[in-house]
N, CA, C and O atoms as CSV, one atom per row, in Angstrom:
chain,resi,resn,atom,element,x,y,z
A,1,UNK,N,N,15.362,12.841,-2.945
A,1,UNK,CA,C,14.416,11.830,-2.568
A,1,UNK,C,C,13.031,12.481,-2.481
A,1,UNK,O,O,12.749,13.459,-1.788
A,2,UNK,N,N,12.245,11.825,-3.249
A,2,UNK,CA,C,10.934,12.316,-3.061
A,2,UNK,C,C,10.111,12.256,-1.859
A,2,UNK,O,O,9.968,11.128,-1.386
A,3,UNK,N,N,9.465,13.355,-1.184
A,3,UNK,CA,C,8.691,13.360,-0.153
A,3,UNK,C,C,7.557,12.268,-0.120
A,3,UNK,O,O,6.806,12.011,-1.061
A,4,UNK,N,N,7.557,11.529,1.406
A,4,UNK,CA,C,6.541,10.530,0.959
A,4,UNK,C,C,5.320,10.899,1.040
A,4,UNK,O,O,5.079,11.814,1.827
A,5,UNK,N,N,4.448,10.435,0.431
A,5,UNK,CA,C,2.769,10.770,-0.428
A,5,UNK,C,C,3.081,11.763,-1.365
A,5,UNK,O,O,2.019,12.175,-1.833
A,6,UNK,N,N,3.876,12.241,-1.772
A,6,UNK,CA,C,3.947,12.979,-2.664
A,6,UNK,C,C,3.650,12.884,-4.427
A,6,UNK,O,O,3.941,11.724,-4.722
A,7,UNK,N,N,3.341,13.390,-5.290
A,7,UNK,CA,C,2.750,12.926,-6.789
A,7,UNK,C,C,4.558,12.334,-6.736
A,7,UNK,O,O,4.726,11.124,-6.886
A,8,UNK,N,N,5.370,12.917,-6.598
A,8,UNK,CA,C,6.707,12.635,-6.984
A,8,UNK,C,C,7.106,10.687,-6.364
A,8,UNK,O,O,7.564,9.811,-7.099
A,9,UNK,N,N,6.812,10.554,-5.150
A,9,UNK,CA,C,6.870,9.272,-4.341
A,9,UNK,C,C,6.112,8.318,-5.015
A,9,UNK,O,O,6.458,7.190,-5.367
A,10,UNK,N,N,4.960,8.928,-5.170
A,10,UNK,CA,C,3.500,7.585,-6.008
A,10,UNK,C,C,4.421,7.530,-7.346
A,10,UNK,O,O,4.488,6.381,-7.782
A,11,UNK,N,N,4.983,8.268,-7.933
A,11,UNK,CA,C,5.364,8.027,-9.276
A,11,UNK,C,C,6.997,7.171,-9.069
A,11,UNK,O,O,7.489,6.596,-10.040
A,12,UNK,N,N,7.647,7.186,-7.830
A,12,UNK,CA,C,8.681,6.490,-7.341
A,12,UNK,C,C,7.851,5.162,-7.287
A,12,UNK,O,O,8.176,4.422,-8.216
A,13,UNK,N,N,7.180,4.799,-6.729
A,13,UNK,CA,C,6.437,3.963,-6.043
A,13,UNK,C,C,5.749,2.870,-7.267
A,13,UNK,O,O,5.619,1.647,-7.234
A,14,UNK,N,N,5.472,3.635,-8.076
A,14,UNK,CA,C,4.407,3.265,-9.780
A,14,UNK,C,C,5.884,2.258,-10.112
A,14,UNK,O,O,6.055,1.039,-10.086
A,15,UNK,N,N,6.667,3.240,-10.376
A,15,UNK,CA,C,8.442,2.602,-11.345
A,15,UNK,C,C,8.916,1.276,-10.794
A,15,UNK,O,O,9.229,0.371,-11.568
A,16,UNK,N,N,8.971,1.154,-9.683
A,16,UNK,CA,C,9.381,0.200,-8.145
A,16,UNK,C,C,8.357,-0.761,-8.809
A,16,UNK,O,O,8.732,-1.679,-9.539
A,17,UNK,N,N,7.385,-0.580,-8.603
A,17,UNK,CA,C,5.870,-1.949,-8.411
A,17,UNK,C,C,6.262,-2.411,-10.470
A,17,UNK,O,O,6.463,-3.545,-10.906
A,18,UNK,N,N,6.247,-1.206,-11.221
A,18,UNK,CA,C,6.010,-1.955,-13.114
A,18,UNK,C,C,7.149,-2.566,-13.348
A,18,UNK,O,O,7.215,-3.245,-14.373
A,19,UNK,N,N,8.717,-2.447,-12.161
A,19,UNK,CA,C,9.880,-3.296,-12.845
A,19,UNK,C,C,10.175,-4.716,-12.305
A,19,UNK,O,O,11.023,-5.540,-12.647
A,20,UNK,N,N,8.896,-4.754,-11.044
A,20,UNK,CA,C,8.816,-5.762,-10.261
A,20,UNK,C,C,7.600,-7.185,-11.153
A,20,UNK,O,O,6.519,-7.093,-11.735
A,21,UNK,N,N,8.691,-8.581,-10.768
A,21,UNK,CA,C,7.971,-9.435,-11.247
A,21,UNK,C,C,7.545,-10.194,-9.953
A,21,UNK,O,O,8.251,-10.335,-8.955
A,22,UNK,N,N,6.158,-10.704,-10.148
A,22,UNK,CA,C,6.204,-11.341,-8.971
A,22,UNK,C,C,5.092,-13.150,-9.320
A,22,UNK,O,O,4.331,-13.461,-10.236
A,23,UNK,N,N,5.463,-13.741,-8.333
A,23,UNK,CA,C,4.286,-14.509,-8.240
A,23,UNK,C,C,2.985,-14.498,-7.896
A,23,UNK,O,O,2.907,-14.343,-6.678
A,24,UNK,N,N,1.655,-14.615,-8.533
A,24,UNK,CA,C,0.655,-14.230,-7.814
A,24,UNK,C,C,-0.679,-15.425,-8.237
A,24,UNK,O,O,-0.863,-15.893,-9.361
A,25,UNK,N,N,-1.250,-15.635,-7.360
A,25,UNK,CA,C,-2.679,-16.507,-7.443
A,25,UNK,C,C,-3.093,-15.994,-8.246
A,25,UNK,O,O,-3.312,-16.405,-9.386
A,26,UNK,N,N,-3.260,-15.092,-7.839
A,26,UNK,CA,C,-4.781,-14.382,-8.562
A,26,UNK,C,C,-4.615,-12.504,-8.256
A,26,UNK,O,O,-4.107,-12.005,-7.252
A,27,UNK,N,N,-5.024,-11.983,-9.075
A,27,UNK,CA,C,-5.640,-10.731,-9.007
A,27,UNK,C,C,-5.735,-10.279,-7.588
A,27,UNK,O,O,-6.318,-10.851,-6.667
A,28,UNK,N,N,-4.953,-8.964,-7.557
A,28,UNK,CA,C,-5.244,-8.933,-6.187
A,28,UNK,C,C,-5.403,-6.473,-5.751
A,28,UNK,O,O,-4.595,-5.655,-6.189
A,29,UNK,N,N,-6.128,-6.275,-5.233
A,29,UNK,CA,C,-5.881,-4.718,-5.525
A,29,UNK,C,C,-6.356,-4.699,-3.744
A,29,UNK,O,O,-7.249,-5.177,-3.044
A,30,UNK,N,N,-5.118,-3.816,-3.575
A,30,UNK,CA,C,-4.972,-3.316,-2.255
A,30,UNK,C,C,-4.958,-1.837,-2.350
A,30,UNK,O,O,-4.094,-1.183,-2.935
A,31,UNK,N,N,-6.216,-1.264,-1.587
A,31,UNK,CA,C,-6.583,0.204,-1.718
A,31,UNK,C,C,-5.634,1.237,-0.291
A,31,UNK,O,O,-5.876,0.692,0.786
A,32,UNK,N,N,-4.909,2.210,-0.151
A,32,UNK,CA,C,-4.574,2.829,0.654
A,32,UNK,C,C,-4.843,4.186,0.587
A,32,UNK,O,O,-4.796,4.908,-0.408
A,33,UNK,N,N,-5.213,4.558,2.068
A,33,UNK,CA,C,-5.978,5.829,1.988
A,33,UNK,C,C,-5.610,6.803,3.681
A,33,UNK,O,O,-5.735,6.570,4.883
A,34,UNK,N,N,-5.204,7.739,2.964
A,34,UNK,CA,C,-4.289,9.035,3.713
A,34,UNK,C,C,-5.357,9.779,3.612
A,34,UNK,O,O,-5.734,9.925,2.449
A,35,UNK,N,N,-6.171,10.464,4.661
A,35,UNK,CA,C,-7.065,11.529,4.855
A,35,UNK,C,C,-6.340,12.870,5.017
A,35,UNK,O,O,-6.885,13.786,4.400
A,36,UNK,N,N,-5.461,13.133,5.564
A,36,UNK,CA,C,-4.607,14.047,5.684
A,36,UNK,C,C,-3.200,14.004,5.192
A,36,UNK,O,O,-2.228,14.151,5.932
A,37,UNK,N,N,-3.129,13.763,3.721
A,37,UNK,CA,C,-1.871,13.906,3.542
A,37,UNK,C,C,-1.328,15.059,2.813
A,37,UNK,O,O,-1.887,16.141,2.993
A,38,UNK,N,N,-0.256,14.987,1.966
A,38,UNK,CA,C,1.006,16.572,2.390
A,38,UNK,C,C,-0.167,17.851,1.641
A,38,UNK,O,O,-0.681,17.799,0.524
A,39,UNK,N,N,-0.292,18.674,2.447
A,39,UNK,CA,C,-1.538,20.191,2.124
A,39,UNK,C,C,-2.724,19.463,2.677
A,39,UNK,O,O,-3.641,19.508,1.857
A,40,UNK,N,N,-3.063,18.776,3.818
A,40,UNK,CA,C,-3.862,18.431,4.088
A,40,UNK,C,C,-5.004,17.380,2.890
A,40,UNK,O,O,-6.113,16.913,3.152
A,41,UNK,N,N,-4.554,17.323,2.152
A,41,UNK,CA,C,-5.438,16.680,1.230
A,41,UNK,C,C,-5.323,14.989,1.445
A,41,UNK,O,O,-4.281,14.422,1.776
A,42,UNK,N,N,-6.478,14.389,1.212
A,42,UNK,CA,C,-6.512,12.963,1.285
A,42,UNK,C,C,-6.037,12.478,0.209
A,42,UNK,O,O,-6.394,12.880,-0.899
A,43,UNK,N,N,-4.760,11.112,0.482
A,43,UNK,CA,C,-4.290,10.985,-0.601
A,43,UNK,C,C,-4.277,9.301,-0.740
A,43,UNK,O,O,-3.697,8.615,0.102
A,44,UNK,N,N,-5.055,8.650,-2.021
A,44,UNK,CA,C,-5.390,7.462,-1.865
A,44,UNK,C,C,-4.331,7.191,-3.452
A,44,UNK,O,O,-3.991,8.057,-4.258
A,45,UNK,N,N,-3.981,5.535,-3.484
A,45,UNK,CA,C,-3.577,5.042,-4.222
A,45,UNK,C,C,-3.681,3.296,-4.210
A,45,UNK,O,O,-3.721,2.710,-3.128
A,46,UNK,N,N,-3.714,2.626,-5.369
A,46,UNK,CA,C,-4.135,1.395,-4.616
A,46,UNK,C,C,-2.578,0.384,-5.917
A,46,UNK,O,O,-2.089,0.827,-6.956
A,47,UNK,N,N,-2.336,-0.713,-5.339
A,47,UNK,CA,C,-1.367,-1.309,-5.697
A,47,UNK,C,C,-2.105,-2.490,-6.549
A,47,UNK,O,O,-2.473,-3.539,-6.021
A,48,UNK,N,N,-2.215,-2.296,-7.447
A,48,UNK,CA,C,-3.063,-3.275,-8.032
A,48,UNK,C,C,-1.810,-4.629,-8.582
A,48,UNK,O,O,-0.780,-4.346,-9.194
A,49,UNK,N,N,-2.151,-5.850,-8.251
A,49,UNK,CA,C,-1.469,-6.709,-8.558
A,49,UNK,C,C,-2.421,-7.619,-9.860
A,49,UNK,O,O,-3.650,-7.681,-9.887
A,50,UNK,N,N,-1.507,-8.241,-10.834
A,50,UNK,CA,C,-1.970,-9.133,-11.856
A,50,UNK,C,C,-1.576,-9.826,-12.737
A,50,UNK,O,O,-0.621,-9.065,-12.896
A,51,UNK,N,N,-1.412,-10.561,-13.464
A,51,UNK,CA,C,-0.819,-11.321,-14.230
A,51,UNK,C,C,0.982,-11.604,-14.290
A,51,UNK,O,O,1.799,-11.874,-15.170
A,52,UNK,N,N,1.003,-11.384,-12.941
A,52,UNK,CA,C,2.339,-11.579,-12.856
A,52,UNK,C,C,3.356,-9.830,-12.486
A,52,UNK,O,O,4.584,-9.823,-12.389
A,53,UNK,N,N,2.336,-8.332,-12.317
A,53,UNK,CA,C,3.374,-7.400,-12.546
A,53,UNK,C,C,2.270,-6.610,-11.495
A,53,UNK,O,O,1.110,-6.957,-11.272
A,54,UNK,N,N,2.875,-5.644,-11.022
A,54,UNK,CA,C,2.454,-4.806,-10.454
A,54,UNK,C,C,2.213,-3.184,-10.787
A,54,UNK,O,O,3.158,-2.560,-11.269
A,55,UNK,N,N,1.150,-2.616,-10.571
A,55,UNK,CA,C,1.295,-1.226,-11.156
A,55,UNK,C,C,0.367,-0.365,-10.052
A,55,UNK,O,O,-0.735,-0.786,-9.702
A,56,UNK,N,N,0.915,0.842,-9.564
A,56,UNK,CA,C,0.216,1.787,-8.299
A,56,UNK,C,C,-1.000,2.793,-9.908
A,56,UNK,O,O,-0.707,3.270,-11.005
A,57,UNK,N,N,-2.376,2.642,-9.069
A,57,UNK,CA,C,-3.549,3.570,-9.306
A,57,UNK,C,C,-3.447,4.485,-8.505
A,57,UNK,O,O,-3.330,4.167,-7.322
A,58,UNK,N,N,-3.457,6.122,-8.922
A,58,UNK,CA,C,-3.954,7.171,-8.020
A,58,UNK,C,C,-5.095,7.250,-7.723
A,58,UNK,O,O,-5.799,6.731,-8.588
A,59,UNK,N,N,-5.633,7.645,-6.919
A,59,UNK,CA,C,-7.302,7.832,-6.310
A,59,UNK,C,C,-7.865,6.257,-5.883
A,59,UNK,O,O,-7.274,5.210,-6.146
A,60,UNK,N,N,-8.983,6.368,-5.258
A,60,UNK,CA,C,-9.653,5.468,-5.078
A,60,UNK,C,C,-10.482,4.357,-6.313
A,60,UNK,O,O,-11.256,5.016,-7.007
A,61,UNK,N,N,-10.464,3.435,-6.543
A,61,UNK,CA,C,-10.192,2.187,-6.762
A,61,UNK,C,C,-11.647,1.852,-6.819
A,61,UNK,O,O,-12.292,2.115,-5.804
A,62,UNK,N,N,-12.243,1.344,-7.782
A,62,UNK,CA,C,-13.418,0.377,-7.517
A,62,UNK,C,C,-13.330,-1.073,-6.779
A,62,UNK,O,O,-12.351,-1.820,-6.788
A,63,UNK,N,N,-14.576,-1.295,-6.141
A,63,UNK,CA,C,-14.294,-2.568,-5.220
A,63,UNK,C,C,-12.659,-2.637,-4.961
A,63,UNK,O,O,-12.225,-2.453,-6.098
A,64,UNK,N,N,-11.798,-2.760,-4.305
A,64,UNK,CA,C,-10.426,-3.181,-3.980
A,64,UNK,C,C,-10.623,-4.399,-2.687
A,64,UNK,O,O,-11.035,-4.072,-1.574
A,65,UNK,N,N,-10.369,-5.387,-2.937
A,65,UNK,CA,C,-10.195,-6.473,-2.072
A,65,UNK,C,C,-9.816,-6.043,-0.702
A,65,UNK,O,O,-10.117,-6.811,0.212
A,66,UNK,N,N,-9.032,-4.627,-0.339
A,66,UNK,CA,C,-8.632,-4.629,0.625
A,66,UNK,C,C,-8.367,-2.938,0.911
A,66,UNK,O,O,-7.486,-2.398,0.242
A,67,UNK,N,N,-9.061,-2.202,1.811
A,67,UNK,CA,C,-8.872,-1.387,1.933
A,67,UNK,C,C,-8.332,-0.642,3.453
A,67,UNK,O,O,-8.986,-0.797,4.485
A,68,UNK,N,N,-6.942,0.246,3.409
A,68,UNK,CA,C,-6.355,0.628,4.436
A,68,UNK,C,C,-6.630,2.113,4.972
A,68,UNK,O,O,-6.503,3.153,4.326
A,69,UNK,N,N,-6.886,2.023,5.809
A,69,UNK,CA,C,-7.118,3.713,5.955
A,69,UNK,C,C,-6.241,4.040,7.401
A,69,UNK,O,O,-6.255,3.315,8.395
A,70,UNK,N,N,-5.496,5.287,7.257
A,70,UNK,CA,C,-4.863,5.523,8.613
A,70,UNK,C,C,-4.254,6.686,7.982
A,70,UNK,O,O,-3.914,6.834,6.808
A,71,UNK,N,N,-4.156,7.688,9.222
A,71,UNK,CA,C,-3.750,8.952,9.468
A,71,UNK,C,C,-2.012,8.984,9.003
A,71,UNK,O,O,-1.151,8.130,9.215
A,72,UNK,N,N,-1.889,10.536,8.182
A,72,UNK,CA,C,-0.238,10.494,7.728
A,72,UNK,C,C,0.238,10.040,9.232
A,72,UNK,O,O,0.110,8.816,9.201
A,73,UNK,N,N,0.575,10.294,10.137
A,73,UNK,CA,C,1.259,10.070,11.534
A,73,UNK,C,C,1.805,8.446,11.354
A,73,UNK,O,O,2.983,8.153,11.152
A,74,UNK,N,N,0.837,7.601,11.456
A,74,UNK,CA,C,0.580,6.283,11.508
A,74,UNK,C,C,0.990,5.698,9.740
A,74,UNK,O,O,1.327,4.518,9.644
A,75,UNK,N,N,0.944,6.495,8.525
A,75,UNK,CA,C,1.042,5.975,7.803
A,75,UNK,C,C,2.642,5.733,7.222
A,75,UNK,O,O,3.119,4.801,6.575
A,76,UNK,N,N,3.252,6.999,7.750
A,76,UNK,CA,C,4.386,7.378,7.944
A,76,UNK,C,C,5.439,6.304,8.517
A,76,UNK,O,O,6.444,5.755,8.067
A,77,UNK,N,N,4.746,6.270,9.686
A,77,UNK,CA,C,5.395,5.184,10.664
A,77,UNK,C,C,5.335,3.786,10.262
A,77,UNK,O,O,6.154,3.013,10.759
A,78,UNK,N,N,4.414,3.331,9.371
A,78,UNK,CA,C,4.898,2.250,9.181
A,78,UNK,C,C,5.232,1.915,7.515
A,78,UNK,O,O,4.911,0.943,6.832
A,79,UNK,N,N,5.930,3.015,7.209
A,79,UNK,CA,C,6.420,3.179,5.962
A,79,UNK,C,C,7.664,3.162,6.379
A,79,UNK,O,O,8.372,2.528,5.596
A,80,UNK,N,N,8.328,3.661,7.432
A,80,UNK,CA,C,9.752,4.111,8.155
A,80,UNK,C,C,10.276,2.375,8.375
A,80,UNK,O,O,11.430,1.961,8.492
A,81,UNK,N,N,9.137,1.681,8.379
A,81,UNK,CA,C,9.296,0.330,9.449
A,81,UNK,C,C,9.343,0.299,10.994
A,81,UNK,O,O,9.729,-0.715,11.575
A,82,UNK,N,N,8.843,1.714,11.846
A,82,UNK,CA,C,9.062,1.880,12.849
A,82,UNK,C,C,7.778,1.606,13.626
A,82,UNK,O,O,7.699,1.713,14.850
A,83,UNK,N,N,6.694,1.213,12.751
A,83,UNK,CA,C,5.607,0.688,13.663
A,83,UNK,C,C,4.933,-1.017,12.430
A,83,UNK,O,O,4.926,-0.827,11.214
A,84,UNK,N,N,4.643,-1.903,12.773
A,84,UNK,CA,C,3.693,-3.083,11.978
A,84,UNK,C,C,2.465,-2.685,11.391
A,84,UNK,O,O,1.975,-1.788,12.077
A,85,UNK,N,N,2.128,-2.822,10.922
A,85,UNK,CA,C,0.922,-2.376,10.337
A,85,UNK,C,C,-0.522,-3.601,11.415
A,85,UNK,O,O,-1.718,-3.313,11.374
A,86,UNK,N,N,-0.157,-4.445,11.970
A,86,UNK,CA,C,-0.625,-5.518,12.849
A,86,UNK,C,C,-0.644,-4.666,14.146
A,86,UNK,O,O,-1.684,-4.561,14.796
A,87,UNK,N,N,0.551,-4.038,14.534
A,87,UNK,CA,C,0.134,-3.207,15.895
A,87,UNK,C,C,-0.192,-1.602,15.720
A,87,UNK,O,O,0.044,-0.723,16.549
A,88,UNK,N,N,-0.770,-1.458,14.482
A,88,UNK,CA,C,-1.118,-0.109,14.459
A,88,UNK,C,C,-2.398,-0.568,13.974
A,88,UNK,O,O,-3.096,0.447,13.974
A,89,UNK,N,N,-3.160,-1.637,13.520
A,89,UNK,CA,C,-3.826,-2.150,13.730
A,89,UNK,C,C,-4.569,-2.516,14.917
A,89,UNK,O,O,-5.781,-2.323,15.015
A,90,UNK,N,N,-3.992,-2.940,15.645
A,90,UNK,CA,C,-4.119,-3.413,17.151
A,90,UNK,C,C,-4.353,-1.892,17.889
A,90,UNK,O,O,-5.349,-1.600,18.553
A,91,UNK,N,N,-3.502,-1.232,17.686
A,91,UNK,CA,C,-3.869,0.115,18.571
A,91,UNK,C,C,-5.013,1.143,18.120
A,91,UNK,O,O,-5.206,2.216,18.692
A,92,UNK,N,N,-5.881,0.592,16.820
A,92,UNK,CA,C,-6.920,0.757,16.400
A,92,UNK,C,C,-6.947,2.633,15.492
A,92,UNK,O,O,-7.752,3.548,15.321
A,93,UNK,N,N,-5.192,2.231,15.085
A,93,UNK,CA,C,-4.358,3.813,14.112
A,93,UNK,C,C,-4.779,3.156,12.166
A,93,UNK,O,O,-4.558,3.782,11.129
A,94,UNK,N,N,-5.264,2.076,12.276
A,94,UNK,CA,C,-4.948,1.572,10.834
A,94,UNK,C,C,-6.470,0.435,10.991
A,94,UNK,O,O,-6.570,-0.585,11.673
A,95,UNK,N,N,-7.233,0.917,10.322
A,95,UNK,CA,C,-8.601,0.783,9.969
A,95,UNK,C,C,-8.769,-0.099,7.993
A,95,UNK,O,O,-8.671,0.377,6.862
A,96,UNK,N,N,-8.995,-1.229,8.428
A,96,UNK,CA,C,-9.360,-2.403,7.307
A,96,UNK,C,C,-10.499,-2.804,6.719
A,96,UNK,O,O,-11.473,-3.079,7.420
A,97,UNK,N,N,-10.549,-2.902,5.273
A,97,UNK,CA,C,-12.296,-3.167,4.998
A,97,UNK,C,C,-11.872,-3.781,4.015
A,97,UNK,O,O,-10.847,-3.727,3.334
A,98,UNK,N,N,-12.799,-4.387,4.017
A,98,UNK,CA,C,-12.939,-5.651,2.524
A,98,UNK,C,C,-12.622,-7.082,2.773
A,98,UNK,O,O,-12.783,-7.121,3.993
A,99,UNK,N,N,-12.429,-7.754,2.575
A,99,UNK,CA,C,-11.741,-9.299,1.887
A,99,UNK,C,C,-10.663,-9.791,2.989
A,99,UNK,O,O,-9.924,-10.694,2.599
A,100,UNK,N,N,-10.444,-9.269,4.472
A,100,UNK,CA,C,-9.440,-9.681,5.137
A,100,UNK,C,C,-9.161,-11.088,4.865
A,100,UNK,O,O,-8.057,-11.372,4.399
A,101,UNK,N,N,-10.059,-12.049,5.107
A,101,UNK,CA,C,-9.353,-13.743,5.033
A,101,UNK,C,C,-8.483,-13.841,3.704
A,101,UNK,O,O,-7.360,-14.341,3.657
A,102,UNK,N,N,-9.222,-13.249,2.561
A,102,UNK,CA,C,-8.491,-13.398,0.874
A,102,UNK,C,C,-6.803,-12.786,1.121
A,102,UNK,O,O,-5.783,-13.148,0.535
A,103,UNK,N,N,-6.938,-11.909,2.032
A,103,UNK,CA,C,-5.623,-11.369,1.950
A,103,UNK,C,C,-4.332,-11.993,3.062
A,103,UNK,O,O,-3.105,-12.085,3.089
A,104,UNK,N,N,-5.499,-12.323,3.892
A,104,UNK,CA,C,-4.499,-13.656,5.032
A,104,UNK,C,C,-4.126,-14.959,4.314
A,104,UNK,O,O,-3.156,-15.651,4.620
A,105,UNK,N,N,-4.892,-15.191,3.444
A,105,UNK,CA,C,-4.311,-16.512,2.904
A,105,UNK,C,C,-3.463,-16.078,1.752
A,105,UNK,O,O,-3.427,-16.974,0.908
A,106,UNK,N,N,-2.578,-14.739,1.322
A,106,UNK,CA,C,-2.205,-14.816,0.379
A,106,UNK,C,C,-0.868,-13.504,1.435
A,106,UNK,O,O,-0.767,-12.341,1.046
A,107,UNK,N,N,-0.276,-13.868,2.320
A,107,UNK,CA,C,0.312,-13.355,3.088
A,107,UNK,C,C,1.757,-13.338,2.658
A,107,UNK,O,O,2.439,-12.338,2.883
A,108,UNK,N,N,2.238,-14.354,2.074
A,108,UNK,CA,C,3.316,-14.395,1.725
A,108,UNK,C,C,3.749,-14.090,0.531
A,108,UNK,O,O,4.930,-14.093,0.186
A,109,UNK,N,N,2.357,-13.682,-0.465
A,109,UNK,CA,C,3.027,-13.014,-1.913
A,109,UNK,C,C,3.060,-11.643,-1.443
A,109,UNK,O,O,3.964,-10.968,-1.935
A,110,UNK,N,N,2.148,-10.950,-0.449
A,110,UNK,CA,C,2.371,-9.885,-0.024
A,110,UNK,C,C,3.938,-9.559,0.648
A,110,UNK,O,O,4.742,-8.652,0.432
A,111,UNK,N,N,3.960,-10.671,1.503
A,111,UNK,CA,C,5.363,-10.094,1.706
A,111,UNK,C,C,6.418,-10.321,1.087
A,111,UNK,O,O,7.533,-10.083,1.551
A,112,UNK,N,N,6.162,-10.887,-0.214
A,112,UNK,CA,C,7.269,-10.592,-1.202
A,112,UNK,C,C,7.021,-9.165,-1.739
A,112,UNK,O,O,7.912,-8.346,-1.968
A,113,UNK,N,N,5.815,-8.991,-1.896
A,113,UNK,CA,C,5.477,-7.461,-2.687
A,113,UNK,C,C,6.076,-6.310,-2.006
A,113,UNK,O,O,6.519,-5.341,-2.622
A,114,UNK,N,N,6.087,-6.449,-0.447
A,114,UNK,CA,C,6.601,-5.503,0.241
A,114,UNK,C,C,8.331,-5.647,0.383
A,114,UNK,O,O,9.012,-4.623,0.425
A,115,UNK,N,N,8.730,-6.515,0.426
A,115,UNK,CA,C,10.601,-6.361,-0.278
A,115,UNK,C,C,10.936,-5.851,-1.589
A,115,UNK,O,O,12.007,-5.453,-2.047
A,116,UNK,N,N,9.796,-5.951,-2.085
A,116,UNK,CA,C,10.670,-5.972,-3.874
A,116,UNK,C,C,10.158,-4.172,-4.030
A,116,UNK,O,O,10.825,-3.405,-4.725
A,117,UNK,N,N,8.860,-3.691,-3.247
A,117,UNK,CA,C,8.813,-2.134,-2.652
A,117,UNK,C,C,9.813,-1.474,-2.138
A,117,UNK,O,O,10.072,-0.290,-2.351
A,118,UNK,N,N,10.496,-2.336,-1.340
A,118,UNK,CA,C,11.387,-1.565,-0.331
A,118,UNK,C,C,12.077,-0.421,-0.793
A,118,UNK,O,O,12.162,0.624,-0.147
A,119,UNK,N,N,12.637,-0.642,-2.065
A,119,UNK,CA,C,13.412,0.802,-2.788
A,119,UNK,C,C,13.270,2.219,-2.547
A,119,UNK,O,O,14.081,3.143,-2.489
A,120,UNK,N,N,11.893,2.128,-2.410
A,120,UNK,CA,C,11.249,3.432,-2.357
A,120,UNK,C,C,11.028,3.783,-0.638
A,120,UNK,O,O,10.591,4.741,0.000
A,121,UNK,N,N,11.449,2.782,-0.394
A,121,UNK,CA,C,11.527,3.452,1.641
A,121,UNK,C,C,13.158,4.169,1.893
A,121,UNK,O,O,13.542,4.758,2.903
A,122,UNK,N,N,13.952,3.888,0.595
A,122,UNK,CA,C,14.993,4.338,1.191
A,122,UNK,C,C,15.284,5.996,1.104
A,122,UNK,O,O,16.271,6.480,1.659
């Protein structure tokens, strides 16, 4: 099993999102960003959604509708499912920029996106 943030995991993670079909409004790119991840290095990738398929970008992302930032500790944890991303939010561990309402009103293709991910949590 590949270590998570690892080139090996993002490339788990890439396979997971290009075999996945999904429903989607519209265009949608969600940026995530690890300042300290594995060798201390910051490790960003963004999930770009579109025409129906999904595919993970390494590095940072032009404009991304939605950007996540939080420490490996916190990023970890709610990769495990052992913390919400709403109360690590709330406890002010998981830091948001961009387009929040665009992404509240489109809550439920997200949480299809995050089941049809799940593979790669195991």
């Amino acid at each position: 099993m590949a270590g998570f943030l690892t080139d090996a995991w993002l490339d788990d993670l890439d396979a997971a999102a290009r075999a996945a079909d999904v429903a989607t409004s519209a265009p949608l790119v969600l940026q995530q960003i690890v300042p300290d991840g594995p060798d201390g290095q910051e490790v960003a990738y963004a999930l770009v959604v579109a025409d129906g398929r999904i595919r993970v970008e390494r590095g940072r992302v032009p404009a991304p509708d939605l950007t996540f930032t939080q420490d490996r500790a916190t990023a970890e944890a709610i990769h495990r499912g052992e913390l919400s991303a709403q109360a690590a939010f709330m406890q002010g561990r998981l830091r948001l920029g961009g387009d929040l309402r665009a992404v509240i009103d489109r809550a439920g293709e997200l949480g299809a996106i995050d089941d049809l991910l799940g593979s790669v949590r195991a």
